[in-house]
DRENKE-249565 format. One record per atom (N, C-alpha, C): z negated, y negated, x negated. Coordinates in pm, whole numbers, plus 32768, in hexadecimal, padded with zeros to 4 digits. Atoms other than C-alpha are relative to their C-alpha. Example, Ala and Ser with C-alpha at 12.3 -4.5 7.8 and 13.67 -1.06 7.14 Angstrom:
BEGIN
800080777FA7;7CF481C27B32;80007F887FA6;800680778052;7D36806A7AA9;7FB77F93804D;
//
This chain:
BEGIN
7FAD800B7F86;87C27691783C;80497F7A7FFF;7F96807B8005;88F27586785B;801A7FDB805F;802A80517F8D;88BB747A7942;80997FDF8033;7F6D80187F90;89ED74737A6E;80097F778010;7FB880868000;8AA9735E7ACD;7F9C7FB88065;803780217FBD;89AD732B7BFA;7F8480057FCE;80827FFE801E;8880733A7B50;7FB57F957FBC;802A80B47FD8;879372077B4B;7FB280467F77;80398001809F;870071EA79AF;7F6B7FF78022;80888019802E;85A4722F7975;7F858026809C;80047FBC7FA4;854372A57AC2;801580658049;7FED7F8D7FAF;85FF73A97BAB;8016807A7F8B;7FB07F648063;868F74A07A54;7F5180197FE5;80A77FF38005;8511748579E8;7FAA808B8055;80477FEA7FAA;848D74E07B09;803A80AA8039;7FD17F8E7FF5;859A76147B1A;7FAE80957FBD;801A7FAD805B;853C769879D1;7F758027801F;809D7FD17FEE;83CB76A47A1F;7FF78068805E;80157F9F7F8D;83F8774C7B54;800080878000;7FE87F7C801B;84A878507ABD;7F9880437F94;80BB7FB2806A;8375787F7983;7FA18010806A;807A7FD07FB9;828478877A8F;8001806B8082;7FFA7F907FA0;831B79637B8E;806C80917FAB;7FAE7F808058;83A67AAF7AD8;8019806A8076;7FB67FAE7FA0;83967B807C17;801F7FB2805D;7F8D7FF07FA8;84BD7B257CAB;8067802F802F;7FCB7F8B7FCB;85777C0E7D7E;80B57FA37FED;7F59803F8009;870B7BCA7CF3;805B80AE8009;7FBA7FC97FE0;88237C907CF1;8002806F7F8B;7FF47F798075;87EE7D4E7B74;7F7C80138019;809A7F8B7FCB;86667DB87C07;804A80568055;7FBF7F827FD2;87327E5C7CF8;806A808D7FB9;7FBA7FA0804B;88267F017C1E;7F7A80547F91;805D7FAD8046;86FD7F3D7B4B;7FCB8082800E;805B7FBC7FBF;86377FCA7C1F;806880CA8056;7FA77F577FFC;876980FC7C89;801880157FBA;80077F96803B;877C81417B66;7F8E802F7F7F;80787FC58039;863F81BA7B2A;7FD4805E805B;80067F8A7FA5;8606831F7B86;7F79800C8045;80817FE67F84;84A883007BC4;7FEF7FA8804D;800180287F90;84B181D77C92;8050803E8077;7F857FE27F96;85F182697D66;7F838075804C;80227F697FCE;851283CA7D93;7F827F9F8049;806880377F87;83F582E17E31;800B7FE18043;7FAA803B7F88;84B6823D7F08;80158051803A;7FC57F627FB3;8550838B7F88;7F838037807B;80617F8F7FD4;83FC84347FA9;7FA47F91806B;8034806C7FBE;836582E38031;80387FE080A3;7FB380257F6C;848582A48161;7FF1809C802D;800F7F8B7F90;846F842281A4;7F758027803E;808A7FDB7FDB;8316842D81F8;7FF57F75806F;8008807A7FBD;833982BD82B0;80708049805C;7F987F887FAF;846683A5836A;7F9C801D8051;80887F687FEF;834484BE83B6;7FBB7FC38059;808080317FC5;823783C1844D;807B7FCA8062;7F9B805B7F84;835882E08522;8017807C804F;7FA57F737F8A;841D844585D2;7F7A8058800A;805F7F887FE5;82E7852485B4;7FEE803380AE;7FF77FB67F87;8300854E8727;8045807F8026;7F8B7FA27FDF;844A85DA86F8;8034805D7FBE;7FE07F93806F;8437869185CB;7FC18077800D;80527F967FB0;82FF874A8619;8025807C802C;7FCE7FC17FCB;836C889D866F;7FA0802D8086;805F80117FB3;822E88BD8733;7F9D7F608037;8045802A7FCE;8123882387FE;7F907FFC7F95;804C7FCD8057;802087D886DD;7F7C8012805B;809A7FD17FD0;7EFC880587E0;7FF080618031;80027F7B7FB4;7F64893C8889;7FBF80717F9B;80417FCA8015;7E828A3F886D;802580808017;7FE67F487FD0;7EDD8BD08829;7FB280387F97;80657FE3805F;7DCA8C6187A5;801280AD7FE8;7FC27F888020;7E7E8DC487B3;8057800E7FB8;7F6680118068;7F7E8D3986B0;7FA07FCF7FB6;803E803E804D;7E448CB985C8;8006802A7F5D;7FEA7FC88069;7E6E8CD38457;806F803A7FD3;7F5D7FB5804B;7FF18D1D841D;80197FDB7FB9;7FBD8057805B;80728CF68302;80A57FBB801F;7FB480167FF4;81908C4A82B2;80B58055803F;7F787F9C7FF2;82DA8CCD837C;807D7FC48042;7F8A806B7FBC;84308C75842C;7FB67FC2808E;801980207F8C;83718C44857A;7F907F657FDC;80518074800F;826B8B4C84D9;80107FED7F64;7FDD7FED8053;82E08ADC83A2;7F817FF87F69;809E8000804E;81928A84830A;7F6680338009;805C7F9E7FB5;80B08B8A83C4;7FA97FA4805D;803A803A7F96;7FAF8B4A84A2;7F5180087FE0;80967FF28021;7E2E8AF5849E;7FA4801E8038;80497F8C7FE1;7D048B77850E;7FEC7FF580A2;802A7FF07F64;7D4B8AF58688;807880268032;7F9F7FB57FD2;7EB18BA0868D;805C7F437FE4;7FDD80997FE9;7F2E89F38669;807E80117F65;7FAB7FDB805E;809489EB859E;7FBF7FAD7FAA;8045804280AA;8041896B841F;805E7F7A7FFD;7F8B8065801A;817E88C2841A;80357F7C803B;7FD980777F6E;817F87DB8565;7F917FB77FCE;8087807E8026;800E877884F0;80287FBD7F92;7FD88040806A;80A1871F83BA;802C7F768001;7FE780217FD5;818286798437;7FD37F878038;804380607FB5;80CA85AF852C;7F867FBD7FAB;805680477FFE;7FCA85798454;802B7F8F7F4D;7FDE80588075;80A484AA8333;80037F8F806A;7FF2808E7FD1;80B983928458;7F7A7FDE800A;806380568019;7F48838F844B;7FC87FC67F8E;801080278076;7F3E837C82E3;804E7F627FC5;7F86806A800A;8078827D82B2;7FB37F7B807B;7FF5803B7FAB;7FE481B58404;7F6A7FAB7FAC;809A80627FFD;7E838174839D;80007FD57F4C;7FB6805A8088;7F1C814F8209;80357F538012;7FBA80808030;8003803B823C;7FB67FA28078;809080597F92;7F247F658372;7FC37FD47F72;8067803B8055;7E157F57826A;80297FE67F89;7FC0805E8081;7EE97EF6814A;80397F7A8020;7FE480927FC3;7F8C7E0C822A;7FAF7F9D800B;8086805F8010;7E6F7D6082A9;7FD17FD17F92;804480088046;7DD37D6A8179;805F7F737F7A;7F9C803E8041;7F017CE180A5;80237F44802C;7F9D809F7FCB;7F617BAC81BE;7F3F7FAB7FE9;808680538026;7D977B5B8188;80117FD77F74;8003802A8062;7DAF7B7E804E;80677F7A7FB0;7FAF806A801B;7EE87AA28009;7FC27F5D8019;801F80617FBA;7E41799580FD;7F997FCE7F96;80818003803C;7CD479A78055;80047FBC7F6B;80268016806B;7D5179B87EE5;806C7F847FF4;7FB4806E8034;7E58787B7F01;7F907F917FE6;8050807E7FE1;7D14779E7FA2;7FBB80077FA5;806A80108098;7C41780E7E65;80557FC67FB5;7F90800E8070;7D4F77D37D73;801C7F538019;7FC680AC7FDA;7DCB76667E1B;7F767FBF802F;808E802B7FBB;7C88761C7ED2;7FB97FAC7FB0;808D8035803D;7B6475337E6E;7FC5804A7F83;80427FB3803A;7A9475C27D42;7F788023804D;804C7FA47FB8;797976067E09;8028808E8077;7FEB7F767FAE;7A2576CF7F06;802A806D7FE1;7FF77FAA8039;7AA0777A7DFB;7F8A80717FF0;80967FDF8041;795B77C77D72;7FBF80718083;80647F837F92;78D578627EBA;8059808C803F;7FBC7FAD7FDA;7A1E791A7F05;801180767F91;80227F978081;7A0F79DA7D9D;7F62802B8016;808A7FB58001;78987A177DD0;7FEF8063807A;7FE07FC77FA9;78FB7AB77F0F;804B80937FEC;7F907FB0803A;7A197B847E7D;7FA880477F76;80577F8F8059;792D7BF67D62;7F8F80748052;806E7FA07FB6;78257C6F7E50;8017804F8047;7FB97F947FCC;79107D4F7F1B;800A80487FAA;7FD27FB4803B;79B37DAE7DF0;7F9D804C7FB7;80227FC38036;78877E397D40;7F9E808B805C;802C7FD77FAD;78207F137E73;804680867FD5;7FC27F7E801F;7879808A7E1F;8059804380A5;7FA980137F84;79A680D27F04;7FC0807E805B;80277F807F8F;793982617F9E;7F727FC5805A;804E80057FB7;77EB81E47FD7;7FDA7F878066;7FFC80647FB6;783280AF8069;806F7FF5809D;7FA27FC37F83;7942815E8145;7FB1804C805C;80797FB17FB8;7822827181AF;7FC07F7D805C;808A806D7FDD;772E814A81E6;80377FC880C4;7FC680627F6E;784480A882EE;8002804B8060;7FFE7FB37F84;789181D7838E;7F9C805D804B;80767FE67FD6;7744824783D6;7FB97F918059;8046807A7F9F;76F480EB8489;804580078083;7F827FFD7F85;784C80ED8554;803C806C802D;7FE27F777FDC;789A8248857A;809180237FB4;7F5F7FB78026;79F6832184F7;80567FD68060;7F9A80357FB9;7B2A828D854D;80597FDA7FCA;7F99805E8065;7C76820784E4;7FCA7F7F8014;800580647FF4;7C1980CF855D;7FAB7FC37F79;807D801A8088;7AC980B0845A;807680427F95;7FD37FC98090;7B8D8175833B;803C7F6C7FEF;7F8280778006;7C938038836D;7F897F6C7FEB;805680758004;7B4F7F298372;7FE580287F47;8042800C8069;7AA87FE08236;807980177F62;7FB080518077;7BFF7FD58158;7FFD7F7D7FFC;7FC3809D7FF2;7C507E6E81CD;7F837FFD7FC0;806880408028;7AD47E078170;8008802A7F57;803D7FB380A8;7ADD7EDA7FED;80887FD07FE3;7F8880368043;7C717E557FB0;7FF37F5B801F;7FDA80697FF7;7C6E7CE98022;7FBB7FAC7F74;7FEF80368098;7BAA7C8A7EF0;802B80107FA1;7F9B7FB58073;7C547D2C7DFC;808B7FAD8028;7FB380497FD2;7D877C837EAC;800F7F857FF3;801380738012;7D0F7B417EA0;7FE97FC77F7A;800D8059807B;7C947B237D4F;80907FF47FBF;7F7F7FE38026;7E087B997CF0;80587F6E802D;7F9680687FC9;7EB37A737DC9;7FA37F707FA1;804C808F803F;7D9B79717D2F;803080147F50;7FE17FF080C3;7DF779D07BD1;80877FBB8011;7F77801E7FD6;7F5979BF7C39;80017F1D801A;800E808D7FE3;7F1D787E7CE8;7FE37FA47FA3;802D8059803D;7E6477C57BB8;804E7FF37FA4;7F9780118065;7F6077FD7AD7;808F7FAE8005;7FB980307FDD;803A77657B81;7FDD7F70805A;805580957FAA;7F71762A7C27;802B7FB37FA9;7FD4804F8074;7FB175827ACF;807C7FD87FD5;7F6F80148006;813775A77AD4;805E7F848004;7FA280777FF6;823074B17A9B;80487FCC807F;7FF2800D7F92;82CA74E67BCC;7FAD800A808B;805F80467FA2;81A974F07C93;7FB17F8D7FEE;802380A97FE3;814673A07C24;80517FB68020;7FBF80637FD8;827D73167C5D;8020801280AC;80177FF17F61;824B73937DDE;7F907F9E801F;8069804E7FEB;811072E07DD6;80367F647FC6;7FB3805A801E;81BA71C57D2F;80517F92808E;7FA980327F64;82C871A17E6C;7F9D7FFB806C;8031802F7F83;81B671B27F7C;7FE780658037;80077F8E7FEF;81C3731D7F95;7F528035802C;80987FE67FAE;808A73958083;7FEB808C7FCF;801C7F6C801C;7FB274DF801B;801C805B804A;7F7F7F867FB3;805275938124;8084804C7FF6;7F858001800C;8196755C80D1;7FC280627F64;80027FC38097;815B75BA7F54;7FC880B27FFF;80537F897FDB;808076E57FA5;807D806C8048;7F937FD57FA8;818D77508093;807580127F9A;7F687FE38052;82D577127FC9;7FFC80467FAD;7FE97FC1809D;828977547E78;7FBD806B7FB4;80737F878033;812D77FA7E50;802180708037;80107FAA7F94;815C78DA7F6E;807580907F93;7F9E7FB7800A;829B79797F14;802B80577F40;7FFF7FDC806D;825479B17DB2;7F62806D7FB0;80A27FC28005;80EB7A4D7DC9;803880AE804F;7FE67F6A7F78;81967B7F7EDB;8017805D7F9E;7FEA7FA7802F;823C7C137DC6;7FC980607F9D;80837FB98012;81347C937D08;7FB2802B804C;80327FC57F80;80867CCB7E37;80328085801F;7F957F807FDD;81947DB87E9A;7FF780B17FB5;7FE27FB8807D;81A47E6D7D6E;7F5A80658017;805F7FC47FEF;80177EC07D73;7FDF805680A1;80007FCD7F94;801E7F0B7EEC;804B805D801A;7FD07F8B7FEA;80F680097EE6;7FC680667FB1;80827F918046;800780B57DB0;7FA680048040;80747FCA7F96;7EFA80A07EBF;7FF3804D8063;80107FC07F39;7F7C813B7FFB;7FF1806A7FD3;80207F708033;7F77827F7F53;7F71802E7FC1;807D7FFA7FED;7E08821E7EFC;7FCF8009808F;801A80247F8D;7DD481D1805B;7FF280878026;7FD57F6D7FA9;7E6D832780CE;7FAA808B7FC2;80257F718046;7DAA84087FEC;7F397FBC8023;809D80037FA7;7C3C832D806D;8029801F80A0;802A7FF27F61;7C95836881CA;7FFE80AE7FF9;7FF47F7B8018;7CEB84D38168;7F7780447FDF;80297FED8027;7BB884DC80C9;7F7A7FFA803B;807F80087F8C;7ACA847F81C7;801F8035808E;7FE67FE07F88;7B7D851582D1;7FCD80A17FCF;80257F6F8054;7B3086678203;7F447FFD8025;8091801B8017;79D5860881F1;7FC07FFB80BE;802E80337F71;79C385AE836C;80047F8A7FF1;802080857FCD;79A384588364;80727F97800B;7F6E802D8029;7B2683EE8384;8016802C808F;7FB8800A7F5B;7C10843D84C2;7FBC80668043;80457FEA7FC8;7B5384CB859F;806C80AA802B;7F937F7B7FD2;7BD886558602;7FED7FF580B2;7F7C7F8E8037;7CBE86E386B0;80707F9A7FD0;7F7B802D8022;7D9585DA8660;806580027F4D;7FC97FDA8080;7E7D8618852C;7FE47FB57F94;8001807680A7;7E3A859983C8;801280AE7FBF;7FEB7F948034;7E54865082BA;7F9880227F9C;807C7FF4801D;7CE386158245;7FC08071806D;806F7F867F64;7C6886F98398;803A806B7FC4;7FD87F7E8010;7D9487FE8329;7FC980377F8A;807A7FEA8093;7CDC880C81A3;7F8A805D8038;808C7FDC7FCA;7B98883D825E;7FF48091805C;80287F947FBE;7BF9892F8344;805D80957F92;7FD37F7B8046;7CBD8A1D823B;7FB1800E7F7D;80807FEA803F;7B7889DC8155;7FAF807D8048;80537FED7FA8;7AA38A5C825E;807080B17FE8;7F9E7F6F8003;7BC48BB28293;80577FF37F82;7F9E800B8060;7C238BA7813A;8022809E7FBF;7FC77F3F8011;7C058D5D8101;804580068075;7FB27FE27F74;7C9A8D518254;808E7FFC7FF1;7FB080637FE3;7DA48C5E8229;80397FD07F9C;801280768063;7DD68BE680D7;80907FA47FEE;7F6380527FE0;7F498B6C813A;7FDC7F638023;802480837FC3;7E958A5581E5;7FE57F7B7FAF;801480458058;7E0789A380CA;80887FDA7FAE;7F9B7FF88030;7F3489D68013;80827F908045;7F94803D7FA3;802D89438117;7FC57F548038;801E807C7FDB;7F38880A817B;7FEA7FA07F81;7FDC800D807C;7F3987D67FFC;807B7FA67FBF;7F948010802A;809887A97FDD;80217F7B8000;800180AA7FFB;80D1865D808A;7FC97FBF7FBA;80248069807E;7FE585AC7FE4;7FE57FD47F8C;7FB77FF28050;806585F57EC6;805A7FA17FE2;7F74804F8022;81BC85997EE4;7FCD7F748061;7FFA806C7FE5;816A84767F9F;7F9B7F797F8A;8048803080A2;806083FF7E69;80607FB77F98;7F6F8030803B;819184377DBE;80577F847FF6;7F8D80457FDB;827C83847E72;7FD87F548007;804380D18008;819782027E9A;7FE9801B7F8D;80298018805E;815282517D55;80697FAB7F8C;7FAF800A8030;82B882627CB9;80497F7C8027;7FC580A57FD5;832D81727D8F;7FE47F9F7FDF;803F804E800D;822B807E7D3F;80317FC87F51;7FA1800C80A6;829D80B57BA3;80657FC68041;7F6E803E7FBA;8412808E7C27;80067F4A8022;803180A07FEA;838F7F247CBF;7FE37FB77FB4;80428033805F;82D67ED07BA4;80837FD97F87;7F7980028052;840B7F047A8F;80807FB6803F;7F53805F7FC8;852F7E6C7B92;7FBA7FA88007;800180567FCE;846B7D517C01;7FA87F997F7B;80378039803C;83AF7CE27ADF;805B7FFF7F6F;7F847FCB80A7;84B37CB67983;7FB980067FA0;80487FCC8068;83907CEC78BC;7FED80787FD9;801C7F6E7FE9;835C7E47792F;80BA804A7FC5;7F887FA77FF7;84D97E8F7924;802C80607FB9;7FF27F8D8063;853F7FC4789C;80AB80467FF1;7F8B7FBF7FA5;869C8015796C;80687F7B8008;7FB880597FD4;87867F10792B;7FEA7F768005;803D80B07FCE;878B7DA67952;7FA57FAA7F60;8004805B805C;86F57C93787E;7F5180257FF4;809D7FD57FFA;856D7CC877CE;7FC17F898000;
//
């Protein structure tokens, strides 16, 4: 790189170049071009905002009431009047559907959130922190992490009862270490930097540094994995809501609709089929997307353009 007319020798170009070897995801203008034109990121995105659509309007999309009850219309299949039939309490397929991607999408991104803004916090103070506080914050983060996730999800919701609220405690508690060790890795690799000594150098406080430089260069990897999780997220709440021990019925998910077209599956077998579908394409769609992120934002990954 060829030092500008404003640029102070042996210091500020330095301190450029490093920035740029140690931060690779950074969101510019050829990750974006990258990133459209790459079909499977574009198709995640698609399937990703139309389902974030679905949960926002579901009031208004809804063609029904998903709690209304016609138990003389029970078991229809699919037709123009209900487009995804009906289940075994006469309740449209399609409104629960519907309604129940905002409980999937609601209690998903919460507990990635949360989990993402702890983990960020947790794994900078290991990473920059003291070595002892390291020491007790990794022995912490190991002892979560070696906890087997179903039965440590059972365990919680058998103390605190079924609920979004607990589903949203026992992701945050099984992702924030995993999270954290990610930002402390992140973080240590970068504690040693040229330009973060010459912050420490000027007078530069661990706030500030943590803040400016660590902060903003740790998210994007973050990002990248958090969007391969929510579609983990959505298929354990699915998965214990099936089981019973997830959103509590009548309210919509699409773990209860599983369960209840298990339960009427010679009856019904549309049901399974149709509560199926979503989480599917939505699997899909954080999945692709998450690639897509990974290839535009990282030029190691790149595949679509742009510089490797």
């Amino acid at each position: 790189m060829s030092s500008g007319p404003d640029a102070l020798p042996g210091v500020a170009e330095p301190a450029r170049e490093e920035a740029t070897e140690e931060a690779p995801f950074v969101v510019r203008g050829a990750g974006l071009r990258a990133f459209l034109r790459d079909p499977m990121g574009v198709t995640g995105a698609v399937l990703v905002a139309a389902f974030l659509l679905m949960a926002i309007f579901a009031p208004w999309i809804a063609p029904y009431d998903p709690m209304a009850l016609n138990v003389m219309n029970k078991f229809q299949p699919p037709s123009w009047q209900h487009w995804a039939g009906t289940d075994q309490l006469g309740r449209d397929l399609l409104s629960r559907l519907i309604w129940g991607s905002r409980t999937a999408l609601y209690i998903a991104l919460v507990a990635t959130g949360v989990s993402a803004v702890l983990g960020i916090v947790l794994g900078m103070i290991a990473g920059y922190g003291p070595r002892w506080l390291d020491a007790v914050l990794v022995l912490i983060f190991d002892s979560f992490s070696t906890l087997p996730m179903i039965l440590f999800a059972l365990a919680v919701i058998t103390v605190l009862g079924p609920g979004k609220e607990t589903l949203i405690l026992v992701v945050v508690l099984i992702s924030v270490p995993y999270y954290a060790r990610l930002i402390r890795a992140q973080t240590l690799s970068m504690r040693e930097s040229d330009y973060i000594q010459a912050e420490r150098t000027m007078g530069a406080s661990a706030f500030r540094i943590l803040g400016v430089h660590v902060a903003p260069n740790v998210v994007g990897p973050l990002l990248i994995v958090l969007s391969m999780d929510i579609p983990v997220v959505i298929m354990l709440e699915a998965g214990l809501s099936y089981l019973g021990f997830g959103v509590r019925p009548p309210e919509p998910s699409w773990g209860n609709i599983l369960n209840d077209g298990y339960v009427s599956l010679r009856s019904a077998p549309h049901m399974v089929i149709v509560a199926g579908i979503p989480l599917v394409l939505s699997t899909l769609g954080f999945t692709f997307l998450g690639e897509g992120l990974r290839d535009a934002l990282d030029p190691r990954f790149r595949r679509f353009g742009g510089p490797r």
